[in-house]
Structure formats: C-alpha cells, structure tokens
N, C-alpha and C positions, 0 to 999 in steps of 0.2 A: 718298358721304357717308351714314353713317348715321341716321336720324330717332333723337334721345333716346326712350326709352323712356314715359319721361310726354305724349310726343305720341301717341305710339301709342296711348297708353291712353284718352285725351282723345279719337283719332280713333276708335275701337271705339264707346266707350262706354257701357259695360256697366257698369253699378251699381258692382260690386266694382272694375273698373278706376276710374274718377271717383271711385270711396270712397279708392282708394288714393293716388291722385292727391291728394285734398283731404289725408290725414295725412302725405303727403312736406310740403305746404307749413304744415300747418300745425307741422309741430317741424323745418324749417328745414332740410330735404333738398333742396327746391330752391325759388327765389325765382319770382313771378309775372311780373317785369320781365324775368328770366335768359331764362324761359322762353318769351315771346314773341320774346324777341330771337333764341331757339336755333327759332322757326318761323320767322323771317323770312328766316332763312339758309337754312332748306331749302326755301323756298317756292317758286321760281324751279325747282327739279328736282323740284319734284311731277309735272310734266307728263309725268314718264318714267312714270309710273305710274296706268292710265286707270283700274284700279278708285278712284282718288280723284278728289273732288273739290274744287280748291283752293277754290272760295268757301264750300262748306260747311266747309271742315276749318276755313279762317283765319275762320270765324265761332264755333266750336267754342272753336277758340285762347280767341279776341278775348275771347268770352262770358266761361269759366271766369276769364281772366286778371279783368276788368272786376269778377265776381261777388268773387272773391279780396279783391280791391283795396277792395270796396266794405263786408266782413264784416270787416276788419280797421282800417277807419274812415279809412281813405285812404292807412293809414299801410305802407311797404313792410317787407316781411316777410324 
C-alpha cells in the first residue's frame, strides 16, 4: 500500500511541503477527516519502515489534522 502523498509531506516537513499541504485543504483537494483516516490505514505497515517513526508521524497527522480543524472554526472542510 502506498502512503498518499500529503502524508509524505506532513511526514518531511519542510516548509514548502506543510505549505503545500495547507492549499490542497484549504481549496478542497483533500479533506482533514479523509486524511487521518487514509493515516490510519497505513499506520499498522509503518513498522516495515524503521527510518519512521509511528508516534512522531501519528502526532504530525494528529497535529496538522486538529490545527486544520481548529482555523476553519470546527467546521469540516
């Protein structure tokens, strides 16, 4: 299974990837709810992969999704 792409970038996190990251959600390229549900699906096969680390990534997720969530007034996007 492949990681979407907006995880990847979220897992980097490099200015310009997280910048890009915030204009996909913000004009509706991809949803903040979608997208922790599409980490939670790959969460369980992180372990195939030691350079990551699952409780930094799923706090990475968790953060951006929560921060999202919280600039758009509760309301899903």
């Amino acid at each position: 299974m492949r990681r979407p792409v907006q995880l990847e970038m979220l897992e980097r996190g490099h200015t310009r990837d997280l910048t890009d990251v915030d204009a996909m959600l913000r004009t509706g390229l991809i949803r903040r709810d979608l997208l922790f549900e599409q980490f939670l699906l790959i969460e369980p096969l992180i372990i195939r992969y030691p350079a990551l680390d699952p409780k930094s990534f799923r706090a990475v997720v968790a953060e951006f999704c929560q921060e999202s969530s919280e600039e758009l007034g509760g309301a899903q996007s």
